[in-house]
C-alpha positions as CSV (number, residue, x, y, z in Angstrom):
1,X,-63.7,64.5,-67.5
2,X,-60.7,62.1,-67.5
3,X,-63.2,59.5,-66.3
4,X,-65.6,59.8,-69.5
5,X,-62.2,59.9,-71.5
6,X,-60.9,56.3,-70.1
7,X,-64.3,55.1,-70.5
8,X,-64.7,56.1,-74.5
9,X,-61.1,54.8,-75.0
10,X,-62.8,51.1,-74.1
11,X,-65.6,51.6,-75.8
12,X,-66.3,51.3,-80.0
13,X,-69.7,51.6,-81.8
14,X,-70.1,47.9,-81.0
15,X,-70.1,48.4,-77.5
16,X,-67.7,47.9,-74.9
17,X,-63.5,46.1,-75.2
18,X,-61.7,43.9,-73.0
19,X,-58.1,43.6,-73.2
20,X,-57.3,40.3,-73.2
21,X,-53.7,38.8,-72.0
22,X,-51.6,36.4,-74.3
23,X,-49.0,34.2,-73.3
24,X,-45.3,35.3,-72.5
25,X,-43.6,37.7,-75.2
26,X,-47.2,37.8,-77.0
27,X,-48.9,41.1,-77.6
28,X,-52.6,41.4,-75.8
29,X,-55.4,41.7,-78.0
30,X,-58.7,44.2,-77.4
31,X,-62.1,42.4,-78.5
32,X,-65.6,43.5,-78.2
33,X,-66.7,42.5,-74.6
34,X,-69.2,39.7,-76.2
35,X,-66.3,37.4,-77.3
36,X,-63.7,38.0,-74.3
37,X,-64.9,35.2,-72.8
38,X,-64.3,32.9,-76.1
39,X,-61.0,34.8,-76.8
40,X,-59.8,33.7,-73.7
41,X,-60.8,30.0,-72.9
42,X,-59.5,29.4,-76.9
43,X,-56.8,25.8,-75.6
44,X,-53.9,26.3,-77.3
45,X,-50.8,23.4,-77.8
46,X,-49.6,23.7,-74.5
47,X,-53.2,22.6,-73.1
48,X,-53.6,19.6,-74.7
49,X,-49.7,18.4,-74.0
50,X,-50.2,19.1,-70.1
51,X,-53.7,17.6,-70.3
52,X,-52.2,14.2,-72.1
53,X,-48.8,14.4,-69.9
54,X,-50.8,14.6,-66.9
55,X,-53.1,11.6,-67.6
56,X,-50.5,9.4,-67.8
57,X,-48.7,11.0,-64.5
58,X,-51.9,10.5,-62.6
59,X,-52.2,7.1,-64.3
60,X,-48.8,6.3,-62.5
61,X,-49.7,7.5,-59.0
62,X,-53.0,5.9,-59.1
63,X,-51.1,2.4,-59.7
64,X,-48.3,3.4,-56.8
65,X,-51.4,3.8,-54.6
66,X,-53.2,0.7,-55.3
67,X,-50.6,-1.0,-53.9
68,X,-50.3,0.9,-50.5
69,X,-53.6,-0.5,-49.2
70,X,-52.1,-4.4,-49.3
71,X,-48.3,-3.4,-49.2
72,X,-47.9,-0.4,-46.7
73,X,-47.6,-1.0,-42.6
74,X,-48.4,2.5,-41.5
75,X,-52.0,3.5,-41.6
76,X,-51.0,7.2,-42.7
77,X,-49.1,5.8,-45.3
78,X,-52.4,3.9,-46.5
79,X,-54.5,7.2,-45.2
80,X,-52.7,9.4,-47.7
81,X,-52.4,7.0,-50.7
82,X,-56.4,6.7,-50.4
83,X,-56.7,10.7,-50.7
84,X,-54.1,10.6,-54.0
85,X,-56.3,8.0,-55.5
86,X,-59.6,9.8,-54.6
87,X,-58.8,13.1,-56.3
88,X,-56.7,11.9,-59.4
89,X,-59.0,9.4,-60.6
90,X,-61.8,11.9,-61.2
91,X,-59.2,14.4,-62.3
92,X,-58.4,11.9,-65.1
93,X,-61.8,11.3,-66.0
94,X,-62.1,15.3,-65.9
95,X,-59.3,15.8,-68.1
96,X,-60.4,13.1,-70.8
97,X,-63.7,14.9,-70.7
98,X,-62.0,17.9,-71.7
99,X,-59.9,16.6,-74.2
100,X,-63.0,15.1,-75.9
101,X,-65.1,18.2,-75.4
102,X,-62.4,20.2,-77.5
103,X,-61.9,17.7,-79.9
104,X,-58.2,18.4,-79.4
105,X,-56.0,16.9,-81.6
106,X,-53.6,13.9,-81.1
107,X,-50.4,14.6,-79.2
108,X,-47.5,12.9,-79.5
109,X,-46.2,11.7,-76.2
110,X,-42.0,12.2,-76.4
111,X,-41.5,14.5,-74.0
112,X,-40.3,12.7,-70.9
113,X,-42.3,13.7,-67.5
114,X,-41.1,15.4,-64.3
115,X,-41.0,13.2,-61.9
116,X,-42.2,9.9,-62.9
117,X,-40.9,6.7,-61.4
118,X,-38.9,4.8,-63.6
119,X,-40.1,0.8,-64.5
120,X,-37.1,-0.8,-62.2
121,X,-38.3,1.7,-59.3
122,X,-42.2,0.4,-59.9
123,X,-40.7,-3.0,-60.0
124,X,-39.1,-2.4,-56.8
125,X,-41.8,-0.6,-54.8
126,X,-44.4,-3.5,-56.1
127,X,-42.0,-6.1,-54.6
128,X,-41.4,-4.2,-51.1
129,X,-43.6,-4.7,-48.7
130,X,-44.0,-3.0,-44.9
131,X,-41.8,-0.5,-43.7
132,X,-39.6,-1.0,-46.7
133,X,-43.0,-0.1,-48.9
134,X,-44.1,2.7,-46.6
135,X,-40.3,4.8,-46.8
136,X,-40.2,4.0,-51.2
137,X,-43.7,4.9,-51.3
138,X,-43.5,8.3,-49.7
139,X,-39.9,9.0,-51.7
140,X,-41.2,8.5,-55.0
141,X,-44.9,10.0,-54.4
142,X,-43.0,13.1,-53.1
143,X,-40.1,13.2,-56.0
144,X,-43.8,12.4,-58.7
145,X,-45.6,15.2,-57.1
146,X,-43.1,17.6,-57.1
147,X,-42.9,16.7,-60.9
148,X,-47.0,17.5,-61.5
149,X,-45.9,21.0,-59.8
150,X,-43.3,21.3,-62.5
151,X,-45.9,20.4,-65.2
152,X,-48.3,22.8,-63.8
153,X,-46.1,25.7,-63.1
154,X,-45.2,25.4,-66.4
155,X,-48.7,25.2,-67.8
156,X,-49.8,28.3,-66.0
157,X,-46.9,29.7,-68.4
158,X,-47.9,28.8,-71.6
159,X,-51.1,27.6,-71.7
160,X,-54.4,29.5,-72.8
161,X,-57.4,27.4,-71.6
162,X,-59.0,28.7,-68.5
163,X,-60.1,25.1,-67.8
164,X,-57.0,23.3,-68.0
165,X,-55.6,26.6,-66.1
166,X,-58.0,26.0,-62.9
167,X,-56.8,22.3,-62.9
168,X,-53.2,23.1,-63.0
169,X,-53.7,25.5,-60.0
170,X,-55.7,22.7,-58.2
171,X,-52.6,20.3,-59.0
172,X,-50.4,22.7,-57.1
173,X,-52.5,23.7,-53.9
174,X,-53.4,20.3,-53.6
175,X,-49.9,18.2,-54.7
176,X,-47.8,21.2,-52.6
177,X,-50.0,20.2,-49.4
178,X,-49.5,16.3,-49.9
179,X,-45.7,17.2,-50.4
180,X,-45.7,18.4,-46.7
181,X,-47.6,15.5,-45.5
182,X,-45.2,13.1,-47.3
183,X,-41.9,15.2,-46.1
184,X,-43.1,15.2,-42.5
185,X,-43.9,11.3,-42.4
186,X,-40.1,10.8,-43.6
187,X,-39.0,12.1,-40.4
């Protein structure tokens, strides 16, 4: 009996609801079962800003990594740098996809990013060379991917798109792994 009563409680004459979750200190909303899927990929702000922020953060470790392949002495150093550069530039292209495919509106880019490396350290790592390149290298890849877990952590907060969502937890299982890596070649 209490198993039919539960099951009628989820159900209206248009057929079965789904609860679905809302962001932090927002109610949950019930809608037929047809549109939960809808309901829930709807992007909301918070998608497009970490979308647009972390273009540009990839944009940045893409150009740190360019250089490690004519600029670094260790071959680890040159090993990981390759395996940055061959998951963030389709990341980026997966990312403009989306924001095209949403049509998502501009967003204005003020917010400063977690993480980055400023011009004068770019400056510097494009001028180093060696073992000088290999220990700047791995400092400011670490301190840039600890950012994206920043960003990310923060998406998985706010944001409402179960796309962007997926890529934010890729950012962290992938970006906490490389962190590791980069920590343990320090030593």
């Amino acid at each position: 009996m209490t198993a039919l009563l539960i099951l009628a409680a989820g159900c209206t004459a248009e057929g079965p609801t789904v609860i679905v979750p809302a962001g932090p200190g927002e109610p949950a909303r019930t809608v037929p079962a047809s549109e939960a899927s809808a309901a829930r990929q709807a992007y909301n702000e918070a998608d497009v800003k970490y979308v647009r922020m972390m273009i540009t953060h990839h944009q940045q470790a893409l150009e740190m990594t360019t250089l490690a392949s004519s600029r670094a002495a260790r071959e680890d150093v040159k090993a990981i740098a390759s395996r940055i550069a061959d998951t963030q530039g389709p990341d980026i292209k997966a990312m403009e996809a989306w924001l095209a495919k949403v049509k998502a509106p501009p967003h204005e880019m003020t917010d400063p990013m977690p993480g980055m490396a400023t011009p004068e350290q770019m400056t510097e790592l494009k001028a180093a060379k060696g073992p000088d390149f290999d220990a700047m290298f791995l400092r400011l890849m670490t301190t840039h991917h600890q950012g994206a877990l920043t960003m990310a952590t923060e998406l998985l907060q706010t944001g409402s798109d179960v796309f962007v969502e997926e890529m934010a937890q890729d950012v962290l299982a992938t970006q906490q792994k490389e962190i590791a890596q980069m920590k343990a070649m320090q030593n």
